[in-house]
N, C-alpha and C positions, 0 to 999 in steps of 0.2 A: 788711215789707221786700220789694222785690221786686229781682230777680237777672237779668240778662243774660249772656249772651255770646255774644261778638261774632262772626258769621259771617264767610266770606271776602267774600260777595255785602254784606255789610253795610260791612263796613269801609272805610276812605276817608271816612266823614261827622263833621262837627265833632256835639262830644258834645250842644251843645245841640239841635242838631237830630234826633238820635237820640232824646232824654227828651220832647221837645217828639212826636215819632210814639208815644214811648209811654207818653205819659201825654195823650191827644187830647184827653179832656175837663176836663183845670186848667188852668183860667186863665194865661196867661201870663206873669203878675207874679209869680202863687206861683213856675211852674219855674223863674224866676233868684232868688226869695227863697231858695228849696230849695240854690243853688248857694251864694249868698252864703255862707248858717246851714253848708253841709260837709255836706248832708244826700245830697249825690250824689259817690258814690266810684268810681276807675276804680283796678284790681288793689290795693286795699287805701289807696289815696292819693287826696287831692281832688281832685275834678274841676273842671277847666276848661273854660267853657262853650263856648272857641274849640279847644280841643285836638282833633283826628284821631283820632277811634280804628282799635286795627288786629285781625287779625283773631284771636281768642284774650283777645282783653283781657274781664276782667269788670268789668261797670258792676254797683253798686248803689245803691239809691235807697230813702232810708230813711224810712220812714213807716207809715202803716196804708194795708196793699194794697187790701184790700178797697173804704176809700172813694178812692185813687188812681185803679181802676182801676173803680169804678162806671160813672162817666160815658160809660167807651169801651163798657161792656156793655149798655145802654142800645140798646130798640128789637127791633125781631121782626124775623124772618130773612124774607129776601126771597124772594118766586118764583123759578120757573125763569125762566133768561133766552135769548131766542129767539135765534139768533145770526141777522143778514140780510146780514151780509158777504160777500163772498165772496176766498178766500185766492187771493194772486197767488204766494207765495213763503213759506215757512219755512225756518228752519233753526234752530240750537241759540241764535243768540243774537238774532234776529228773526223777528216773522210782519208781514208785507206783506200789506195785505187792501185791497180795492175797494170803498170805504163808499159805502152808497146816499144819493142823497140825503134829507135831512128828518130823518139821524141825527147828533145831538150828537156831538159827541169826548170832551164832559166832564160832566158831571153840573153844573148852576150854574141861578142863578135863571132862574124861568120856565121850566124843561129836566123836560119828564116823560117816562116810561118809561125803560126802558134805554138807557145810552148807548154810545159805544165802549169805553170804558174798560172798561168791565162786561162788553160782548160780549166783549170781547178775552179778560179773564178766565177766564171761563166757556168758553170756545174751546178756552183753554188748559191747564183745569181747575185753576187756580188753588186750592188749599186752603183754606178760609174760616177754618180757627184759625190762619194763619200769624202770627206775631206781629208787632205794629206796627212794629217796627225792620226788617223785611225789605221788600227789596223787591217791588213788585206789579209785572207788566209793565203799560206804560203808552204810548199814541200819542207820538213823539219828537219829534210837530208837530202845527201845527192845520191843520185844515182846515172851513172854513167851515160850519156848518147846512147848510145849502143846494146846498153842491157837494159831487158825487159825486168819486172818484176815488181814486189809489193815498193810501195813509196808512201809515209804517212805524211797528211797533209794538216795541217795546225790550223783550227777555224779561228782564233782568237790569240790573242796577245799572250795570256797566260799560260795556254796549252804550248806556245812557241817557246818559252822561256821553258818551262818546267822538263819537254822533249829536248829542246838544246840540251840541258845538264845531263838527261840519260844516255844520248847518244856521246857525250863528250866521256863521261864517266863509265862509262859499258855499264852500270851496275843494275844487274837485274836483267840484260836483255840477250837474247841469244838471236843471231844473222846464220842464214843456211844457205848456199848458193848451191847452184847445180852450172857444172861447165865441162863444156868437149874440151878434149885437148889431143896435140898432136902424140901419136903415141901409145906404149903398153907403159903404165907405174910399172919400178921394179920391186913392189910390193903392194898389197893388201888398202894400206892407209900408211900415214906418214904427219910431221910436221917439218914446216919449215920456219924457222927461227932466220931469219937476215933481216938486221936491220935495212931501212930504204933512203935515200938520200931525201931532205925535203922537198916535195915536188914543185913550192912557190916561192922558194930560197932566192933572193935577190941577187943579182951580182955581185953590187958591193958588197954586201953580207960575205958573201960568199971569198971577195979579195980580204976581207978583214979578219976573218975569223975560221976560214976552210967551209969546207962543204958540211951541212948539220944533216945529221945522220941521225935518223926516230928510229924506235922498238915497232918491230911488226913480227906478229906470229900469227900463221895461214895451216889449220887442218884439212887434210883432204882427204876420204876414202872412196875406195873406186866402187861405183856403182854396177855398172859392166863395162867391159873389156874386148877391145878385138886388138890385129897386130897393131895401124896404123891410127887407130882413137881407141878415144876410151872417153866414160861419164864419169866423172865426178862427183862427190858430195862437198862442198868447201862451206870449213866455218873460220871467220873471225875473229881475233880477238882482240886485235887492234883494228885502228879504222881511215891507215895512208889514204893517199891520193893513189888510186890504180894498183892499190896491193895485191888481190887477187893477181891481176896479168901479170904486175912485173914479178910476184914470185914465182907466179908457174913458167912465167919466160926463163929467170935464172933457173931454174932447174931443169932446164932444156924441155919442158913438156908446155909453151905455147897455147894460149884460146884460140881452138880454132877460129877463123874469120876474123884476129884481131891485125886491125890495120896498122896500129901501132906498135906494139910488143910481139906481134906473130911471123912465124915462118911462112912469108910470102911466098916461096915456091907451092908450100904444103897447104898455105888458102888457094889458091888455084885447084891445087887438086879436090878439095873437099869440096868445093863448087862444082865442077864439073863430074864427080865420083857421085856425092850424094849429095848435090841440091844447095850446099851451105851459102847462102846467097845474106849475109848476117852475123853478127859475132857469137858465138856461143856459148853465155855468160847469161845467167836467171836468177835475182834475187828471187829463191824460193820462196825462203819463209821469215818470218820477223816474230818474235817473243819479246815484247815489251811492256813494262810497268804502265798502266791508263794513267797519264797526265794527272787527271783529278782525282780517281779514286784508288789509284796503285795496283787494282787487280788486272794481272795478268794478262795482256789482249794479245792474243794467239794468231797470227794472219800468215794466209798461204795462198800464192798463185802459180795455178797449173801450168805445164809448159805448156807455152805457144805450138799452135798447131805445125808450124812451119820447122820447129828442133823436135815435133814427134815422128814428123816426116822425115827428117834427117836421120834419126835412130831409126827407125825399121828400113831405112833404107843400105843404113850401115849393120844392122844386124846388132843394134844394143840397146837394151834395155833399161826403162827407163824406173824411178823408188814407184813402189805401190800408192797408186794414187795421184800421184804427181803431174799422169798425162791424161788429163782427162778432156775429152774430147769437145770443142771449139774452137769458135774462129779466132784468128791471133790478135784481131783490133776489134772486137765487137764495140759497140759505141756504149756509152754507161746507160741506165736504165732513164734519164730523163735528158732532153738536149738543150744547152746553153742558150738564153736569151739574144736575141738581136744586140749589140753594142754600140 
């Protein structure tokens, strides 16, 4: 039999999703067989696999622990993990950190070494027996493989819910990117209005009902300017899968260095012209409502040294302020415990 109770940080989750964190490795037919059979109880009464738990309530789950809980025990403890962040902002119920580029946010196929997730962890010295119903701190958003820049990290359960709904809602929060691209704008600033196809659209979906097609609008004003690049300023105001590149791709002006969306020939050249050994895409800046207290938390990370390099190498300049001068991966100000 194994035994729960409900923390405050925990509480708020429907029960299935709680037995589902802590029983990782059954099957997912058994944990609603398990409901059905009344083998999962919440304060002495059966459990509903849609019901709220709060905080004080005991879940129990009744079975042999030992092979329950094999599958999650399962595997050798991991190295130390190098943190390469660098912290723009903490506080009790967030760390804002400066992710280099070439570092994951999430652990998923093809994804080795450490990823954010982990550095964040380990940053924050997260306890490694915490138990699977609690929360871990976790990135609040993604951000791209390949772009650098601010990334807010949600120390607690509440902060993760409450930042989910600002990011889903935009309301209150302004994203400011800065990106090379192949090319002179044939103006000043601009918007692009196209919609984008969904970028997790299933196949079948996709035979049953056509291709679904979301509202995406991409600001962008040029920073500086030469014939074959140019800097960007890009704001969001939607928030696609790869909006940024795939708009600047349909409108023929490409990130430079993007493997996916960009002018292969013309990443060649930018590599070998001035250095661009990387995609050219920087979550600059982030304006968003504090989780707990709504006031305004303001965060900015300078370009990496390596796209300051890039511009004076190409002769463009970069916003005041923006490039100020270090290293592109410095480590965050404390290093991750042994794991």
């Amino acid at each position: 039999m194994i035994q729960l109770t409900i923390s405050e940080d925990a509480a708020g989750q429907r029960l299935d999703k709680l037995v589902r964190k802590a029983l990782k490795g059954v099957p997912l037919s058994h944990v609603y067989k398990m409901f059905r059979t009344r083998k999962i109880r919440v304060n002495g009464a059966r459990g509903k696999a849609e019901q709220l738990v709060a905080a004080g309530d005991v879940v129990v789950i009744r079975g042999d622990e030992e092979r329950l809980l094999a599958p999650a025990e399962e595997g050798g403890a991991p190295g130390a993990v190098k943190v390469t962040f660098r912290v723009l902002h903490e506080d009790e119920d967030v760390l804002a950190v400066d992710k280099p580029a070439g570092l994951a946010a999430h652990p998923g196929t093809g994804i080795t070494g450490a990823t954010l997730v982990e550095m964040a962890r380990a940053y924050l010295k997260t306890p490694d027996d915490l138990p699977p119903t609690e929360f871990r701190p976790s990135p609040a958003h993604r951000l791209d493989r390949e772009t650098s820049g601010v990334v807010l990290v949600a120390k607690h359960r509440k902060a993760m819910v409450r930042l989910t709904e600002i990011f889903t809602s935009g309301d209150g929060m302004k994203k400011s990117y800065l990106a090379l691209v192949k090319g002179k704008m044939p103006r000043d600033a601009g918007t692009i209005d196209l919609p984008l196809s969904e970028h997790e659209q299933t196949a079948k979906s996709k035979a049953q009902r056509g291709v679904n097609f979301q509202e995406a609008l991409t600001r962008w004003r040029v920073v500086s300017a030469a014939k074959e690049l140019s800097l960007l300023s890009v704001a969001i105001e939607t928030g696609r899968t790869h909006q940024i590149r795939r708009h600047l791709e349909a409108v023929g002006h490409p990130v430079a260095g993007d493997r996916r969306y960009g002018d292969f020939a013309f990443n060649r050249t930018a590599r070998q012209r001035w250095g661009l050994r990387r995609m050219g895409l920087h979550a600059w800046r982030l304006e968003i409502p504090h989780p707990r207290t709504g006031a305004p938390l303001r965060l900015e990370a300078p370009l990496p040294a390596e796209l300051v390099e890039v511009l004076s190498r190409a002769n463009l300049k970069a916003p005041e302020g923006a490039a100020a001068a270090r290293p592109s991966a410095r480590p965050a100000a404390k290093d991750g415990p042994e794991r």
